[in-house]
C-alpha positions as CSV (number, residue, x, y, z in Angstrom):
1,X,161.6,86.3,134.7
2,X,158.6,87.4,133.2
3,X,157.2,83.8,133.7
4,X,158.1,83.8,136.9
5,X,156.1,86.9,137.8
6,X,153.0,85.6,135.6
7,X,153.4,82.6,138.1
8,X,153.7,85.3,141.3
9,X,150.6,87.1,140.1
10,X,147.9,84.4,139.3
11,X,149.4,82.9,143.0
12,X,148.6,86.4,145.2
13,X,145.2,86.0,143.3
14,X,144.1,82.7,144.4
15,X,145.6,83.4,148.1
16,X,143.2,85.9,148.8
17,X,140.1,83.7,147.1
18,X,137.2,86.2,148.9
19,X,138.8,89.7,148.2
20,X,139.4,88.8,144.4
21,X,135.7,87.3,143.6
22,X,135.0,90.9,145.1
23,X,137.1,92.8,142.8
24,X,136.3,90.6,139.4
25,X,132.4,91.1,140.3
26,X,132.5,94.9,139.8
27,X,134.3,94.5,136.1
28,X,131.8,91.6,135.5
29,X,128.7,93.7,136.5
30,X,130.0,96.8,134.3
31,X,131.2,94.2,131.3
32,X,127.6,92.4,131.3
33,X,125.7,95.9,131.6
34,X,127.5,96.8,128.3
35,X,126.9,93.6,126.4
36,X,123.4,93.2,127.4
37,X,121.8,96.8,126.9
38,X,124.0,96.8,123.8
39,X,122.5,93.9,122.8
40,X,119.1,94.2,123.7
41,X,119.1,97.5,121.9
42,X,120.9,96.2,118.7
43,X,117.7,93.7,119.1
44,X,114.7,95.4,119.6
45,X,116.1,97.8,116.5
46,X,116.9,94.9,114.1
47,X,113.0,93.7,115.1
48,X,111.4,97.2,114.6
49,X,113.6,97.7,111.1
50,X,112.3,94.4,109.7
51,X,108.6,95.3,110.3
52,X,109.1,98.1,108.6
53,X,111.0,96.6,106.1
54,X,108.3,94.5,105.7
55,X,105.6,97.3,104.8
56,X,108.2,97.9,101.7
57,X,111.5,99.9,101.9
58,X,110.0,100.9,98.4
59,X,106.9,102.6,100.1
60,X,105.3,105.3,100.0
61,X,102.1,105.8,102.6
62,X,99.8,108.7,102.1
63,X,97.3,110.1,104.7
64,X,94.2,111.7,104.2
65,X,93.1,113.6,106.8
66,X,91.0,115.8,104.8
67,X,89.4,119.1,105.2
68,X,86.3,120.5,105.5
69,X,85.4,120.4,101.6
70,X,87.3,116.9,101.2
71,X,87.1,114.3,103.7
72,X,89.7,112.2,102.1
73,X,90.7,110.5,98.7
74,X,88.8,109.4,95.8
75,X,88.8,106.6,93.5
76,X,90.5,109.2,90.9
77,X,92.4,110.4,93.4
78,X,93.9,107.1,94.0
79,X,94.1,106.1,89.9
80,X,95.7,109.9,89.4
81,X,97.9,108.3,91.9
82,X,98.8,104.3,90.6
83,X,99.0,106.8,86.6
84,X,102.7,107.8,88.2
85,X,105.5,106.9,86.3
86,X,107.7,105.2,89.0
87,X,104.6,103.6,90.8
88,X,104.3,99.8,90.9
89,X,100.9,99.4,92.5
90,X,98.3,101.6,95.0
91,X,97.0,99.6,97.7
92,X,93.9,101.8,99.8
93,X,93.5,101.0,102.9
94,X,90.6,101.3,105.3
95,X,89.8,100.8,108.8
96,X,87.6,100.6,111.6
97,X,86.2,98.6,114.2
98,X,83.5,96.2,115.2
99,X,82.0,93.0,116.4
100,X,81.8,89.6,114.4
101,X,80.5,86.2,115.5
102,X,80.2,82.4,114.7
103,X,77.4,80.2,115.5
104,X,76.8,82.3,118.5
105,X,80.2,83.6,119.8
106,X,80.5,87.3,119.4
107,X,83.8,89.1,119.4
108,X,83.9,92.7,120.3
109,X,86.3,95.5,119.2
110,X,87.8,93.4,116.0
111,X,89.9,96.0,113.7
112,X,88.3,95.6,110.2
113,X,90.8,96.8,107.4
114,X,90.1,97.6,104.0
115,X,93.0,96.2,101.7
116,X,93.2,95.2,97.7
117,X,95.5,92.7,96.0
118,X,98.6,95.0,95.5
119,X,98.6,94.7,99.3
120,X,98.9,91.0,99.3
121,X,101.5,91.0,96.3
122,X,103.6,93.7,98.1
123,X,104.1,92.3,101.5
124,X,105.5,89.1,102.9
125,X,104.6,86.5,105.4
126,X,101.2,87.4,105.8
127,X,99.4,84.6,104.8
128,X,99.4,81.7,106.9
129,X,96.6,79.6,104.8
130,X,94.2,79.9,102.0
131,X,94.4,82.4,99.5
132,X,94.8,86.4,99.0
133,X,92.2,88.8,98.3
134,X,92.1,89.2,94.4
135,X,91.0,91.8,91.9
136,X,87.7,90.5,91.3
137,X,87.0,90.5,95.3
138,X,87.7,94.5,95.0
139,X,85.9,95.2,91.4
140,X,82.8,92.7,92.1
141,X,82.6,93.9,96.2
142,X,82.9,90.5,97.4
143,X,81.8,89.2,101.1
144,X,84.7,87.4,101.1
145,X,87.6,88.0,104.3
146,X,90.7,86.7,106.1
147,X,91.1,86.3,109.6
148,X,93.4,86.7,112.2
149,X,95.6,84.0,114.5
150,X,93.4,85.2,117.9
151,X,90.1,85.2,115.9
152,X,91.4,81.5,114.5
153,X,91.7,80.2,117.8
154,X,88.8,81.8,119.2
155,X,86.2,80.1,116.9
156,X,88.1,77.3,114.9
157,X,90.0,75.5,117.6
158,X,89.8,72.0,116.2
159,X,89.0,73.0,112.7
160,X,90.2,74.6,109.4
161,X,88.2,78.1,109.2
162,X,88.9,78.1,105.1
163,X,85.2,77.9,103.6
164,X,83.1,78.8,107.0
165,X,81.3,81.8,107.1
166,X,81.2,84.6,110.1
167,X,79.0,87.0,110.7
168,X,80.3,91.0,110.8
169,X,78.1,94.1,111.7
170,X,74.9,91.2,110.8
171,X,76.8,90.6,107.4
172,X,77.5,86.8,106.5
173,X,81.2,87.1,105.1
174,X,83.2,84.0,103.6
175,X,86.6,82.9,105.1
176,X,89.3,82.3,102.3
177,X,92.1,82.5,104.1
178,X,94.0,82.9,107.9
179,X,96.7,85.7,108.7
180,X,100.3,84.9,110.0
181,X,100.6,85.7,113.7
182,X,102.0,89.0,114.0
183,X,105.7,89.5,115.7
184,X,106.0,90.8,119.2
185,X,106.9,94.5,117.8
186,X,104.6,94.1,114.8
187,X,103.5,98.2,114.2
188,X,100.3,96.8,113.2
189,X,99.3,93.8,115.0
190,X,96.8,91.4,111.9
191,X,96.0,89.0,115.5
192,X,92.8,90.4,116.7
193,X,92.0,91.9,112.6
194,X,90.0,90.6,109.7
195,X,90.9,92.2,106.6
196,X,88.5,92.4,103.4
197,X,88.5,94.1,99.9
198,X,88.7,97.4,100.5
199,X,85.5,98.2,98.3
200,X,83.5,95.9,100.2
201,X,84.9,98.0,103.6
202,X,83.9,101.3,102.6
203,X,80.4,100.2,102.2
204,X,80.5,98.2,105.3
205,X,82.0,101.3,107.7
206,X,80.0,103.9,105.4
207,X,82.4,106.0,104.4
208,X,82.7,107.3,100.5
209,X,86.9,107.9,100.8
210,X,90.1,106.5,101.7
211,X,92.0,108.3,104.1
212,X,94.9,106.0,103.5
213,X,97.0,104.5,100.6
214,X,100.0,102.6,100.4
215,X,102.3,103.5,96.9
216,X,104.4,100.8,96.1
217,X,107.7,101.7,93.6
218,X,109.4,100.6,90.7
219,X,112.5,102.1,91.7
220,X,113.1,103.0,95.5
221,X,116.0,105.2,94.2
222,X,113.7,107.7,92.8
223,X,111.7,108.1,96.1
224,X,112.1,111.8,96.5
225,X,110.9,112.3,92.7
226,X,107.8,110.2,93.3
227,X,106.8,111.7,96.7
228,X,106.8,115.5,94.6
229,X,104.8,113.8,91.9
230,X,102.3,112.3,94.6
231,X,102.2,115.8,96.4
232,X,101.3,117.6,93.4
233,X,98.2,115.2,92.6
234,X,97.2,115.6,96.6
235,X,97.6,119.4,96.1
236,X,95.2,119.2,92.9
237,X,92.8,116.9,95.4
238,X,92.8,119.3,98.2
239,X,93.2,122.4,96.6
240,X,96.5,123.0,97.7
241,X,95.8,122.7,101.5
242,X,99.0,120.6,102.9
243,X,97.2,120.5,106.3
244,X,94.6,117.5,104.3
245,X,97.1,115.4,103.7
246,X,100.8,114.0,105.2
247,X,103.3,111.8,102.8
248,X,105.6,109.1,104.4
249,X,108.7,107.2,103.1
250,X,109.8,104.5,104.4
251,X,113.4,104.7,103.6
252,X,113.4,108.6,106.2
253,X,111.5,106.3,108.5
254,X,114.2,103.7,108.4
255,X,116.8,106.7,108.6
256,X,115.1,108.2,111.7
257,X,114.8,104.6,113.5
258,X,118.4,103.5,112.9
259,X,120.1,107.2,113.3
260,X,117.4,107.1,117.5
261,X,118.8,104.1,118.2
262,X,122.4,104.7,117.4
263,X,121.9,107.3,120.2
264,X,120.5,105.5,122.4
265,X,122.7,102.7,122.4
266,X,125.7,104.9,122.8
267,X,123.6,106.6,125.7
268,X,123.0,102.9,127.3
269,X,126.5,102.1,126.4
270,X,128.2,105.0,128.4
271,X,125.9,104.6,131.7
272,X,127.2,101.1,131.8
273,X,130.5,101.5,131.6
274,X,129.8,104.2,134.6
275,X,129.5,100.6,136.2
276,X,133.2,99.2,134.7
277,X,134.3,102.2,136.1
278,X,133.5,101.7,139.6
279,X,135.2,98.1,139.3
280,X,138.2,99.5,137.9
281,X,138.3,101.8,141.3
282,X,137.7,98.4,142.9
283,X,140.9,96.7,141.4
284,X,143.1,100.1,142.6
285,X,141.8,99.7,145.8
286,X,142.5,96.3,146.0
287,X,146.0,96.4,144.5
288,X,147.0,99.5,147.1
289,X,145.8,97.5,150.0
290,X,148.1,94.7,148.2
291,X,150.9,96.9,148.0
292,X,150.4,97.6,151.7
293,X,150.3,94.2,152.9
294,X,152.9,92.8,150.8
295,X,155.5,95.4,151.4
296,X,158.0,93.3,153.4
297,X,158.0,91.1,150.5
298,X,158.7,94.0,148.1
299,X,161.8,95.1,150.3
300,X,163.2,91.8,150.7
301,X,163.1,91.1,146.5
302,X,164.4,94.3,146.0
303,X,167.6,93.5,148.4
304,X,168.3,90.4,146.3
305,X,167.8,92.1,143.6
306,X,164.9,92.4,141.9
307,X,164.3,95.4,139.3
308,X,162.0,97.9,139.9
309,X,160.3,96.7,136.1
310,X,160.4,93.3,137.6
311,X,158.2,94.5,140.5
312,X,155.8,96.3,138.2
313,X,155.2,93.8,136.3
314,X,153.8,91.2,138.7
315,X,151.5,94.1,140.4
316,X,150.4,95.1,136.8
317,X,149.9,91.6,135.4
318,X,147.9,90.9,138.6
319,X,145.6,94.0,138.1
320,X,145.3,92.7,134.6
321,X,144.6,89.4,135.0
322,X,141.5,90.7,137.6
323,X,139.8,92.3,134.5
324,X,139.9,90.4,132.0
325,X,138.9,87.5,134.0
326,X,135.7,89.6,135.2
327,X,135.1,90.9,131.2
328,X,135.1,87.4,130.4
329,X,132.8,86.3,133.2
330,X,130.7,89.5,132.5
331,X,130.9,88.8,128.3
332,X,129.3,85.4,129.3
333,X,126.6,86.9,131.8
334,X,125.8,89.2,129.2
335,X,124.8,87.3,126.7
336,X,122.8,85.3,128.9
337,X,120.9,88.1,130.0
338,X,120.4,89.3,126.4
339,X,119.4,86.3,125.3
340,X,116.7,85.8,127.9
341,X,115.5,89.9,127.9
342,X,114.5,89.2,124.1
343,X,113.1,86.2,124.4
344,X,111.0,87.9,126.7
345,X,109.9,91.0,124.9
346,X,110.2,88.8,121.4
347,X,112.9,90.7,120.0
348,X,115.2,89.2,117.5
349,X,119.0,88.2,119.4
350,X,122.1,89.0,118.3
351,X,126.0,89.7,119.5
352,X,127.7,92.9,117.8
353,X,131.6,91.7,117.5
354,X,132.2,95.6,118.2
355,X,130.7,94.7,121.1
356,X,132.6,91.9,122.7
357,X,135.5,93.5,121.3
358,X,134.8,96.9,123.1
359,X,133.6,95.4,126.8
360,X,137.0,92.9,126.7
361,X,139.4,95.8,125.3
362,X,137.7,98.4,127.5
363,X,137.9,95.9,130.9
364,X,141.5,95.1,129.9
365,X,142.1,99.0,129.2
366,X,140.6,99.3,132.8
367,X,142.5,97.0,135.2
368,X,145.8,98.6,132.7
369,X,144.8,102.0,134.1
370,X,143.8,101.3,137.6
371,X,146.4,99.2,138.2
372,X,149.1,101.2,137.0
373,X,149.5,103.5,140.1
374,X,149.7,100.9,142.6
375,X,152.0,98.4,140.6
376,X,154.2,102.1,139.8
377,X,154.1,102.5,143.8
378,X,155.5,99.2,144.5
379,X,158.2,99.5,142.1
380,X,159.5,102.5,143.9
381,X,159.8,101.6,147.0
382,X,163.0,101.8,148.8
383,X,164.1,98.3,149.9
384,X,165.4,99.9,153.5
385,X,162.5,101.7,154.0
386,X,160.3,98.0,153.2
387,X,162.3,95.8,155.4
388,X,161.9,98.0,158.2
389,X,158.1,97.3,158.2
390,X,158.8,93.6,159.5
């Protein structure tokens, strides 16, 4: 019997072709919405958590913002700093912008940045050829520089740019090695950069301090420890003005990112589902004008005896079959449209199983609930009262 009504079901369904495409489309729309802003979301976090994964989960960044009697950190400073216990390596980092040419071609606003050999050691995929900047480019102030992927393509088209020289602020610098090209959510795009010791920086931009370090760590579990130990050298530096200075860790950064975009997938997830909503109202709607049309039917199978289970049944498997078949469609849509949204933007992709699992259960949950009522009404009615409709 219950094969029989499987067989019932899946038959009204394909009768009425038009009205049931109608029906599925409203689950589909609210099933894809889930899986795609879910998705997308999961995405664009996974891409932001690896850049910063990538400055060091084992970080520590200081600004200097300085104050009126200290503009920003010293050499000591930064020594006082690498002397802690639990630090691996200081890397100072300056910046600034200006203009750089070859043989004639001048490029305008080019981010020049400071950076030492603990950078290099400390952070992966960054070189794409040549070598690093080493410690006897910081100690001896070398001219010496690597350059970006737009600068690459800009002067050295058909060409390696290891060995050629460019020209910055009128200074002849040597190239000794090319940059990576930077991620679509790179926090600090190296495309339009050339990066050189950090020594030879400050005496390029003219200016006698570093206003920013990166602290590398032994031990990431003792970050809180490190971070007082770094504060009380900046205090000593500033003389205990906290308004010169700011400390970051990476791991709280990675704890603020993931803990934002937990909400705001859950946000994203619930607006969509406003949409499965409406499609469950679509499949009531559909199964009460079903229960309408069909009540002749109803009274006649009742007076040869059909249960009133029976009856529910075939109206509940019907409303049931709707959904899921429009949470699969939509799981497929879904996916599609996540897939092409990062490519797009040039986020990383990726499927959460809690997911797939939450826009089929939720869909199947849906056409359960909206389809109880009218499947409950067709069980009750009285066969007299049905074959009087004829």
């Amino acid at each position: 019997m219950f094969k029989e009504s499987i067989k019932m079901s899946w038959s009204n369904i394909i009768h009425n072709k038009m009205r049931s495409f109608l029906t599925v489309l409203g689950v589909l729309i609210g099933v894809a919405a889930i899986i795609a802003l879910i998705s997308i979301v999961q995405g664009v976090t996974g891409s932001i958590t690896n850049q910063v994964m990538s400055m060091g989960a084992n970080t520590i960044t200081v600004s200097a913002m300085g104050t009126p009697l200290k503009q920003g950190l010293s050499q000591n400073d930064v020594n006082q700093i690498a002397a802690i216990n639990n630090v691996k390596g200081v890397s100072p980092s300056i910046s600034g912008k200006t203009s750089i040419a070859y043989q004639g071609n001048v490029m305008e606003n080019i981010t020049i940045q400071g950076k030492n050999q603990v950078y290099f050691a400390n952070t992966e995929n960054l070189l794409d050829s040549g070598r690093a900047i080493n410690i006897l480019d910081c100690t001896s102030k070398n001219r010496v520089c690597l350059i970006g992927q737009n600068i690459v393509t800009e002067y050295f088209k058909t060409e390696s740019a290891i060995d050629k020289e460019i020209i910055i602020n009128g200074i002849s610098y040597n190239i000794i090695g090319t940059l990576q090209k930077s991620s679509g959510f790179s926090m600090n795009s190296n495309d339009d950069a050339v990066i050189i010791p950090y020594t030879t920086a400050m005496g390029l931009l003219g200016t006698g301090y570093i206003n920013s370090v990166n602290v590398y760590m032994k031990n990431g579990d003792l970050s809180d420890e490190t971070t007082t130990e770094i504060k009380q050298v900046l205090n000593t530096a500033f003389n205990y003005d906290s308004d010169g200075y700011s400390v970051s860790n990476m791991q709280n950064i990675l704890d603020t990112v993931a803990s934002m975009t937990s909400m705001m997938t859950a946000l994203l997830a619930g607006i969509a589902s406003i949409a499965l909503v409406v499609g469950g109202i679509g499949i009531m709607n559909m199964m009460l004008v079903s229960v309408t049309e069909r009540t002749a039917e109803i009274g006649l199978r009742k007076a040869l005896g059909a249960e009133p289970k029976t009856i529910q049944w075939q109206f509940l498997l019907e409303a049931l079959f709707l959904s899921v078949f429009g949470g699969v469609l939509g799981l497929i849509a879904g996916i599609g449209i996540a897939y092409l949204a990062c490519q797009l933007i040039g986020a990383g992709f990726s499927i959460a199983s809690y997911s797939v699992a939450l826009a089929i259960g939720f869909s199947a949950a849906i056409g359960l609930l909206f389809g109880y009522t009218p499947a409950r009404r067709a069980s009750q009615l009285n066969p007299i009262d049905a074959l009087r409709s004829v």
